[in-house]
C-alpha positions as CSV (number, residue, x, y, z in Angstrom):
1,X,-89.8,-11.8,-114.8
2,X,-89.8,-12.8,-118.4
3,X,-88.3,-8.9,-118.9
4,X,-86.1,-9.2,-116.1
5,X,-85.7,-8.0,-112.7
6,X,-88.6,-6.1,-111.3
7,X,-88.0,-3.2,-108.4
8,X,-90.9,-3.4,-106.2
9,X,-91.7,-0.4,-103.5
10,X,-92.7,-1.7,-100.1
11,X,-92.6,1.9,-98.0
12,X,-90.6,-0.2,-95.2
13,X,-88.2,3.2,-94.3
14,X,-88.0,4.3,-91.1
15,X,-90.2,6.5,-89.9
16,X,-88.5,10.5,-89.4
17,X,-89.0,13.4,-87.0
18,X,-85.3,12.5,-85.9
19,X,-86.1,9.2,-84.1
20,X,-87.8,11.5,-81.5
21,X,-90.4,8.3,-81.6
22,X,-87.3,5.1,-81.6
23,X,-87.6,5.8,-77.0
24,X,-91.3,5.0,-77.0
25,X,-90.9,2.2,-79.7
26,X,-88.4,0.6,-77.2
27,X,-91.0,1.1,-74.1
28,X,-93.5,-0.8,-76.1
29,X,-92.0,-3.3,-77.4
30,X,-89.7,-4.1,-74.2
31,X,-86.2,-2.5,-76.1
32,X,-86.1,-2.9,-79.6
33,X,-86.9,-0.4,-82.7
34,X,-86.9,-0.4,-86.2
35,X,-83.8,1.4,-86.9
36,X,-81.4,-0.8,-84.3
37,X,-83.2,-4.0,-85.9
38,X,-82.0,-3.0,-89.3
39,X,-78.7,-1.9,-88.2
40,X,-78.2,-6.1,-86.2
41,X,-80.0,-7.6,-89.4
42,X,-76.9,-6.1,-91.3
43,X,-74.1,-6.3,-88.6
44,X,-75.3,-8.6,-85.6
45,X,-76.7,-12.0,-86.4
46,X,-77.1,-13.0,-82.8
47,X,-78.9,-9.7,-81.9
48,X,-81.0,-10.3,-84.6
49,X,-81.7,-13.6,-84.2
50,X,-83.1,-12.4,-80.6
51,X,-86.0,-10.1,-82.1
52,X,-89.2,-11.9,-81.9
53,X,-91.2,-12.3,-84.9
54,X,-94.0,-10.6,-83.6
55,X,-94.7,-7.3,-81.1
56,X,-95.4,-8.4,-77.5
57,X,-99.1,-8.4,-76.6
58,X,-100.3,-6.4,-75.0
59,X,-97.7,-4.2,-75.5
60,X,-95.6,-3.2,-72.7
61,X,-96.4,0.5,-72.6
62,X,-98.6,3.1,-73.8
63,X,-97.5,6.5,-75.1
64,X,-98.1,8.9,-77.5
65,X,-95.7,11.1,-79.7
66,X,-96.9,14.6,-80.3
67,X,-95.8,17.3,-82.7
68,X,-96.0,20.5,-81.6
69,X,-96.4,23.1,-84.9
70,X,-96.9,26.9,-85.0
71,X,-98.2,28.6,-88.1
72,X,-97.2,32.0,-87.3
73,X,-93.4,33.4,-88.1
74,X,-91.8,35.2,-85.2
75,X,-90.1,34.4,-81.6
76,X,-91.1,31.8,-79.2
77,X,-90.9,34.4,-76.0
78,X,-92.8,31.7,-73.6
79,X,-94.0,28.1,-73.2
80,X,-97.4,28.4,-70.9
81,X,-97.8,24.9,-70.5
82,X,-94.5,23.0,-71.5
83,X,-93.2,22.4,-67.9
84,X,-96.8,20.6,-66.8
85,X,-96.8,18.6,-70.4
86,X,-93.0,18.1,-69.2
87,X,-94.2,16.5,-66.2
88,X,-96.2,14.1,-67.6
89,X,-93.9,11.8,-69.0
C-alpha cells in the first residue's frame, strides 16, 4: 500500500480439540488433512504437489466428530452408553 505493508487476517489455522478431527478429515478426503498439507507445503514439494486442488466429490466418507461436555464438577464413576457409542465407529 501507499503506507506500506498491510497484515491481513484470513482465519486459515487449524482447527483444535487436539486433532481428534485430522482421522476423519483423512477418511473424507481419501488421506490428506490440513495440518500434514501445511507441514509438505513447507517441507515436501512432491507431497504437496500431489494434493488436489479441490476435496473429492462426493466425499469418500461420512462422519461426524462429537464433543462430549459435562457442566457439573465431580467424578466420572460410569459411562452408561460409551461402549455402544464405541461400537459405532
Amino acid at each position: 500500500t501507499s503506507d506500506g505493508p498491510c497484515l491481513v487476517e484470513m482465519n486459515c489455522r487449524s482447527h483444535g480439540w487436539d486433532g481428534a478431527w485430522v482421522p476423519l478429515a483423512k477418511m473424507l478426503t481419501g488421506g490428506y488433512a490440513q495440518p500434514d498439507v501445511a507441514v509438505a507445503s513447507h517441507l515436501d514439494v512432491s507431497a504437496f504437489a500431489k494434493i488436489p486442488a479441490v476435496y473429492p466429490s462426493p466425499l469418500k466418507a461420512t462422519g461426524q466428530n462429537v464433543m462430549l461436555v459435562s457442566f457439573f464438577c465431580g467424578t466420572v464413576r460410569s459411562t452408561p452408553g460409551y461402549d455402544k457409542m464405541k461400537q459405532l465407529s
